[in-house]
C-alpha positions as CSV (number, residue, x, y, z in Angstrom):
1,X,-12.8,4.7,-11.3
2,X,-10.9,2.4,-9.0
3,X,-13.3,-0.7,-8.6
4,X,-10.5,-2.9,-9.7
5,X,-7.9,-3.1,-6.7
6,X,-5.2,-5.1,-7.8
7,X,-5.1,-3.6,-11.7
8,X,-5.7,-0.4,-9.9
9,X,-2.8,-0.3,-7.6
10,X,-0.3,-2.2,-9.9
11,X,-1.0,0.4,-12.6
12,X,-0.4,3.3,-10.3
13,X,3.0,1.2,-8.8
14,X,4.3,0.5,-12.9
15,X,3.6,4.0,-13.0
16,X,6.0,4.7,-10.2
17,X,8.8,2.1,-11.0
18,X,9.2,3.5,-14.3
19,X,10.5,6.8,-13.3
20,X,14.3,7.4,-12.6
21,X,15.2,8.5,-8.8
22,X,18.3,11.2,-8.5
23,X,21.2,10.0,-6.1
24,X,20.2,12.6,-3.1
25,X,17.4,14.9,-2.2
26,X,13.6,14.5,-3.0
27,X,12.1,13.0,-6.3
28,X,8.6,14.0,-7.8
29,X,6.6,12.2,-10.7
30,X,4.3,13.7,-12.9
31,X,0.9,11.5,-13.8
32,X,-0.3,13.3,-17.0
33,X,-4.3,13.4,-17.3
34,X,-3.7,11.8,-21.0
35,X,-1.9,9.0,-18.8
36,X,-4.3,8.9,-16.0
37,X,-7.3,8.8,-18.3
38,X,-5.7,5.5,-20.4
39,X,-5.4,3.5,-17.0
40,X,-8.6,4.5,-15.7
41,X,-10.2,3.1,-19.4
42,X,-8.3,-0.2,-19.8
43,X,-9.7,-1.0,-15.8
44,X,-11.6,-3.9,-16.4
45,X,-15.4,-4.9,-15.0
46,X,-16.0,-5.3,-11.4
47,X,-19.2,-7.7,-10.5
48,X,-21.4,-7.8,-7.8
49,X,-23.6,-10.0,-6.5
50,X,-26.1,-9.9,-4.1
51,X,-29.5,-11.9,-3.1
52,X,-31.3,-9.0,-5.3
53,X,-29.4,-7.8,-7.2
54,X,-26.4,-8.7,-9.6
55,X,-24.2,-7.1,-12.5
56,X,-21.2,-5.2,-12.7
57,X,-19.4,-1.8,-12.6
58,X,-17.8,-1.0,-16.5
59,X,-16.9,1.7,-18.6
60,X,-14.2,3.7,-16.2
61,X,-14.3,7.2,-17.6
62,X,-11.5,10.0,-15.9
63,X,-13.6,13.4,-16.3
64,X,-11.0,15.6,-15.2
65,X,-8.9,16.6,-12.1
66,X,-10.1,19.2,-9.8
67,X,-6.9,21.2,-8.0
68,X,-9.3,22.8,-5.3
69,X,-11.2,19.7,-4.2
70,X,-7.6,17.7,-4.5
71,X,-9.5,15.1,-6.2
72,X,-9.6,12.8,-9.7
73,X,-13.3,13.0,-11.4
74,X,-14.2,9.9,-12.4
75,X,-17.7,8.5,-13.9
76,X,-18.5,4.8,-14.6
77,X,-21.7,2.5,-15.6
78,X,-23.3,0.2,-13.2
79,X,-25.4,-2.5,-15.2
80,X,-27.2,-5.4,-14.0
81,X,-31.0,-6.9,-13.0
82,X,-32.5,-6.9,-9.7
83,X,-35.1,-9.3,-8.2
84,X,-38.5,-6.9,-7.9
85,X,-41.3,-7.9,-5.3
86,X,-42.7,-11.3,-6.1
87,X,-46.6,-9.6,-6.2
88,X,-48.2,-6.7,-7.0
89,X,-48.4,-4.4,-10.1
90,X,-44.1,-4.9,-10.8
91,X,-44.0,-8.8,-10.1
92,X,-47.4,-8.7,-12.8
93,X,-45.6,-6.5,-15.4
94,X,-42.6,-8.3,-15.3
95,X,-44.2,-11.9,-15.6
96,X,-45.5,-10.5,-18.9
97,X,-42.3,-9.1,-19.6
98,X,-40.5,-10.7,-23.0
99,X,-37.6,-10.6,-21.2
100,X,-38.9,-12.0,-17.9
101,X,-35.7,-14.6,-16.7
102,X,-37.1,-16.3,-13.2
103,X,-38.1,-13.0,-11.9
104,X,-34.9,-10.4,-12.2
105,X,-35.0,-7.0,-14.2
106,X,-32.5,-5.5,-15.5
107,X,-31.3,-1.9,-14.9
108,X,-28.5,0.5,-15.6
109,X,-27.4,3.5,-14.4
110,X,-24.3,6.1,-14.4
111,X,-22.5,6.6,-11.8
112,X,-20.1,10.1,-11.2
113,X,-17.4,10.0,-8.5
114,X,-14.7,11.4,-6.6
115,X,-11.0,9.8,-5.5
116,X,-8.8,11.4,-3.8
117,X,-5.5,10.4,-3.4
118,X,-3.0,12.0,-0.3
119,X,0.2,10.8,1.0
120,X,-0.2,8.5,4.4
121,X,1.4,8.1,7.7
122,X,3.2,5.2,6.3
123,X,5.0,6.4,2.8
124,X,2.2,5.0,0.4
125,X,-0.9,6.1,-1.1
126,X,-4.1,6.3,0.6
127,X,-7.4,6.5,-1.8
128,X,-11.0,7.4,-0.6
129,X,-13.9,6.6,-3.0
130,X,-16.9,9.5,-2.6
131,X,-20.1,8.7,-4.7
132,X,-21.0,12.4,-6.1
133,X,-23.9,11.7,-8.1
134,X,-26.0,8.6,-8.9
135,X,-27.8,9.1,-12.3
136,X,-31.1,6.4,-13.1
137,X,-31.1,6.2,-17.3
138,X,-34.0,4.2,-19.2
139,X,-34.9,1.0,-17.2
140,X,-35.0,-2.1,-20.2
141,X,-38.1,-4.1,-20.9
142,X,-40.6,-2.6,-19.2
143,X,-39.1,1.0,-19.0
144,X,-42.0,3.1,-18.1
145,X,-43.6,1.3,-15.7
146,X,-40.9,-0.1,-13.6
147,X,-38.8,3.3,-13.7
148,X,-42.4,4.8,-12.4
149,X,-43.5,1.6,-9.7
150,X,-40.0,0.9,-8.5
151,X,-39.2,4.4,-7.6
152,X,-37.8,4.5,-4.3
153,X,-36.6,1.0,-4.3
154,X,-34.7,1.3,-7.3
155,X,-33.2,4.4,-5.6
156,X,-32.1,2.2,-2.7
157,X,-30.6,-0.4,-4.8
158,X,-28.4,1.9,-6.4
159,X,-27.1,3.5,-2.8
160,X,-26.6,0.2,-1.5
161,X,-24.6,-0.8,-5.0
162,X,-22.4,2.2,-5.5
163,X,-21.9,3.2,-1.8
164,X,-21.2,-1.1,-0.6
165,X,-19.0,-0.7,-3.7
166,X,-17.3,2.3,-3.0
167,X,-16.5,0.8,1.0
168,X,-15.2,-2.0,-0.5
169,X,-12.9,-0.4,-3.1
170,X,-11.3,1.5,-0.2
171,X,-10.3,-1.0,1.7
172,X,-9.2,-3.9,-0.6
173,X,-7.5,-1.0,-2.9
174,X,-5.5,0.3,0.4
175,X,-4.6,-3.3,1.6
176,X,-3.7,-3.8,-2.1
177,X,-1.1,-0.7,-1.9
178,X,0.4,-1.6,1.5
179,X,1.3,-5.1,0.4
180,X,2.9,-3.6,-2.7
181,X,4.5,-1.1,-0.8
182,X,8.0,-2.1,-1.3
183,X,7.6,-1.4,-4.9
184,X,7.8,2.1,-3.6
185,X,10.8,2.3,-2.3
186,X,13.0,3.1,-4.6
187,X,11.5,6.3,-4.7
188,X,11.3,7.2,-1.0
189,X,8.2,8.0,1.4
190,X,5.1,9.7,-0.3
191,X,5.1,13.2,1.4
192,X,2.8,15.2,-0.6
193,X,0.4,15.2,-3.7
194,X,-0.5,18.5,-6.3
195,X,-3.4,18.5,-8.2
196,X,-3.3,20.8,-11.5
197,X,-5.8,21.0,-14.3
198,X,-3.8,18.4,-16.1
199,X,-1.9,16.5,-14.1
200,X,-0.7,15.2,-10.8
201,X,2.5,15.5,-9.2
202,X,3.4,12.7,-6.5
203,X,6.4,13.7,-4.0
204,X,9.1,11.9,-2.5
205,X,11.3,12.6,-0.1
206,X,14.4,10.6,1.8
207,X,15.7,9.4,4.9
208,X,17.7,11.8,7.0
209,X,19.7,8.8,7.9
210,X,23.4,8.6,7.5
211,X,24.6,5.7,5.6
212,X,28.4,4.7,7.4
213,X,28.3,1.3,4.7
214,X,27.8,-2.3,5.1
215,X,28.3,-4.4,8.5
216,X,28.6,-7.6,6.0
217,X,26.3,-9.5,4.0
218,X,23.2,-11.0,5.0
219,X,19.9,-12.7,3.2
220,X,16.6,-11.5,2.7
221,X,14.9,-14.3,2.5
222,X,15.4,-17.9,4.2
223,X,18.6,-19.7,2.9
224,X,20.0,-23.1,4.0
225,X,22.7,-22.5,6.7
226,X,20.9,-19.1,7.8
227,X,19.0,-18.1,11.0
228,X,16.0,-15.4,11.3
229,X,17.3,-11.9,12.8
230,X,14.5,-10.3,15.0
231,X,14.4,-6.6,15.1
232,X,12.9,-4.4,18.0
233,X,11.8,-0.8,18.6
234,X,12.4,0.7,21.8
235,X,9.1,2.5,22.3
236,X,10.6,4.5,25.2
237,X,13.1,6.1,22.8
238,X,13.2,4.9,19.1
239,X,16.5,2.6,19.2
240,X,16.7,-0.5,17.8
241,X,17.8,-3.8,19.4
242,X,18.8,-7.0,17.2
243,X,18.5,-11.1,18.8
244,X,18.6,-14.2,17.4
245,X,15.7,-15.1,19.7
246,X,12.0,-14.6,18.9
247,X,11.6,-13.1,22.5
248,X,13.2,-10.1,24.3
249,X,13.3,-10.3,28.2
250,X,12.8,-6.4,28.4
251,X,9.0,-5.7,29.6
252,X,7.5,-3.3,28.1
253,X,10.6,-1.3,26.8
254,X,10.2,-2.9,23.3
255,X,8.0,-3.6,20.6
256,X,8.7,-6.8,17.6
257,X,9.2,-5.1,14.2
258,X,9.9,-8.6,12.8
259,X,12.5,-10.4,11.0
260,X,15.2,-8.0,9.6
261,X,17.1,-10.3,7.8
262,X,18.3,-14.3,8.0
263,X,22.0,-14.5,8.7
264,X,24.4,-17.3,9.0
265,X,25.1,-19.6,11.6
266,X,28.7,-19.5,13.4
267,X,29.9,-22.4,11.7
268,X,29.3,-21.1,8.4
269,X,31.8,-20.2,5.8
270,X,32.7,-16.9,6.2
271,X,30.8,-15.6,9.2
272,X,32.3,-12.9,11.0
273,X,30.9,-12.2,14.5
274,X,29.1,-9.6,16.1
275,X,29.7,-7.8,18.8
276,X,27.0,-5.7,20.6
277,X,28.2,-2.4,21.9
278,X,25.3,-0.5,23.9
279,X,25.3,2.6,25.1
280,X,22.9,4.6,26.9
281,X,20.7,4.7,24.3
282,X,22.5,3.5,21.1
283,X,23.1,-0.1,20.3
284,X,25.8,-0.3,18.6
285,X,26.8,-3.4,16.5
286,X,30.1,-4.0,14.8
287,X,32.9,-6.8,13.4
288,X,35.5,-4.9,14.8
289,X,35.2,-3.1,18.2
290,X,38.4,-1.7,18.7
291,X,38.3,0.3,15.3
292,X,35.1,1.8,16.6
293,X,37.0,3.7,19.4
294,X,34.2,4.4,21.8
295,X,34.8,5.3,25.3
296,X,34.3,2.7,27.6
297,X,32.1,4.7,29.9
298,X,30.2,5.2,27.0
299,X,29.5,1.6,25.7
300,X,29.3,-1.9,27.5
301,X,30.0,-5.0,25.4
302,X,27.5,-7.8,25.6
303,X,29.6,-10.0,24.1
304,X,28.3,-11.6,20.4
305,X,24.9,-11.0,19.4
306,X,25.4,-13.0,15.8
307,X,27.0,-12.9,12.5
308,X,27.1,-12.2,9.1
309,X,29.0,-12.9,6.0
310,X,32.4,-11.5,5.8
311,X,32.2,-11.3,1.8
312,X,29.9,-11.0,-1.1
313,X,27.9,-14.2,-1.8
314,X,25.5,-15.6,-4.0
315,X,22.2,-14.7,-3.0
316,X,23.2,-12.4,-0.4
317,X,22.7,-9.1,0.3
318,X,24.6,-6.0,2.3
319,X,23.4,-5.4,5.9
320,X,23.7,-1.5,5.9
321,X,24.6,0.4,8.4
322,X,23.0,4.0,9.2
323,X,23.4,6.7,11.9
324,X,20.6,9.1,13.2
325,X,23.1,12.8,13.0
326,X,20.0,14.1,15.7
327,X,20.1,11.4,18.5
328,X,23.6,9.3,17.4
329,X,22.0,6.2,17.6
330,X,22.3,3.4,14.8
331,X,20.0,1.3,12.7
332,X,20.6,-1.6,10.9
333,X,18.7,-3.0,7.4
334,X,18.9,-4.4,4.3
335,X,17.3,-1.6,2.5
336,X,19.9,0.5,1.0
337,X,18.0,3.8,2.3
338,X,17.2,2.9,5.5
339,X,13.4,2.3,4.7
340,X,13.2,6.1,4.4
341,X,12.7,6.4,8.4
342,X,12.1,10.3,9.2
């Protein structure tokens, strides 16, 4: 069904993109099977090629959905030749063959499988590929005696085929989804799939996150004038730290998330400084420390950590400000629902 990565998970994502997401609370999308089946068909071939064998997988059919297995039936054709040995009764037959081409036979066989689709650790989808059933039809040219001869070969050729392919589709179609994974996010973090008879439901949830607006205006991307913003996780107890410099002389306490933004240089037009308030836990970050009235016991300055852009401009983007209500600490991003951290 899903031998096709990229059409796979870029049908599944204009699937997703499509739907309209409420202003609060959870969303949930409903794949019809009529839906499902019309992606599944238009998939297009995936080849193979080995040292003895070559072909491709075709003719993606959705049998149904099954609600107790939590998985999409799917059955497809695998078509190709193989290389049989180069003596012996099968090399004989198939030099007399009339469709003998430098040694290779053809074959075909159908192929019925399983995916299943659950919600992982990470917000997207995860898919897993099961073989089910592996069904040898009429071999062509010299049907009888290569479907009797090749027996168990034939048998091994088809594993190797369907379960190589079935590895392979679960990896590169995974990779696939967690590189398109911001096309998600509109829509929250994948908590939870239902199987029915004739359809599937996808669930999303949202961030328990407190948006308290926009610390100024930032880029999300590299602009002239800008700097890269390095984010860190404290792995001791979840806050986030924000530096200008690639490198964090805490040992240990935290881990790189990356770059969370590019932000402007002092001198730029604009730029408002910021301050770094930190607290026993929280760091807090602001363009005006005095209307944050915090106890001094409570928070130390560290004087200016960077800036950002005062105002609106072209190509920029707000740097949003959230609050966790369970631990009071803050986290900073460009993503306007705080990349639907739980």
């Amino acid at each position: 069904m899903m031998s096709h990565p990229r059409r796979a998970g870029l049908a599944l994502a204009a699937v997703l993109v499509a739907a309209t997401l409420p202003a609060r609370g959870a969303t949930e999308i409903k794949l019809e099977k009529g839906y499902l089946a019309g992606v599944v068909e238009k998939l297009p071939p995936n080849r193979f090629d080995q040292e003895k064998y070559r072909g491709s997988v075709h003719s993606y059919r959705l049998v149904g959905i099954d609600p107790q297995a939590r998985k999409l039936l799917a059955a497809f054709t695998a078509e190709g030749e193989f290389r049989p040995p180069a003596s012996g009764p099968i090399g004989e037959s198939a030099s007399r063959s009339r469709d003998h081409v430098e040694g290779w036979r053809k074959f075909r066989f159908e192929i019925k499988a399983s995916v299943n689709v659950e919600a992982g650790p990470d917000g997207t989808p995860r898919f897993r590929v099961d073989v089910d059933e592996v069904k040898r039809t009429e071999l062509e040219g010299v049907a009888g005696l290569l479907a009797k001869l090749l027996g168990r070969q034939f048998d091994a050729i088809a594993t190797q085929v369907v379960d190589g392919k079935a590895e392979s589709v679960n990896q590169k179609l995974n990779a696939e989804i967690l590189k398109r994974a911001s096309m998600y996010k509109d829509y929250g973090v994948l908590c939870g799939i239902d199987y029915a008879p004739e359809f599937v439901v996808l669930k999303f949830d949202l961030t328990r996150l407190e948006r308290e607006g926009a610390l100024g205006f930032v880029y999300d991307r590299p602009a002239p004038g800008t700097v890269p913003l390095h984010r860190w996780l404290n792995v001791r107890n979840g806050a986030h730290r924000y530096t200008l410099s690639p490198t964090l002389d805490v040992p240990g306490a935290f881990a790189p998330e990356g770059v969370a933004c590019y932000v402007p240089t002092a001198d730029a037009p604009g730029a408002a400084a910021v301050e770094l308030l930190r607290g026993r836990i929280d760091h807090l970050y602001t363009t005006d420390a005095k209307a944050e009235r915090v106890r001094p016991r409570l928070y130390q300055s560290e004087g200016v950590a960077f800036h950002v852009l005062s105002a609106p401009a072209e190509g920029a983007v707000p740097f949003y400000r959230f609050r966790d209500p369970r631990r009071n600490d803050h986290f900073y991003t460009t993503h306007p629902h705080a990349e639907f951290a739980k």
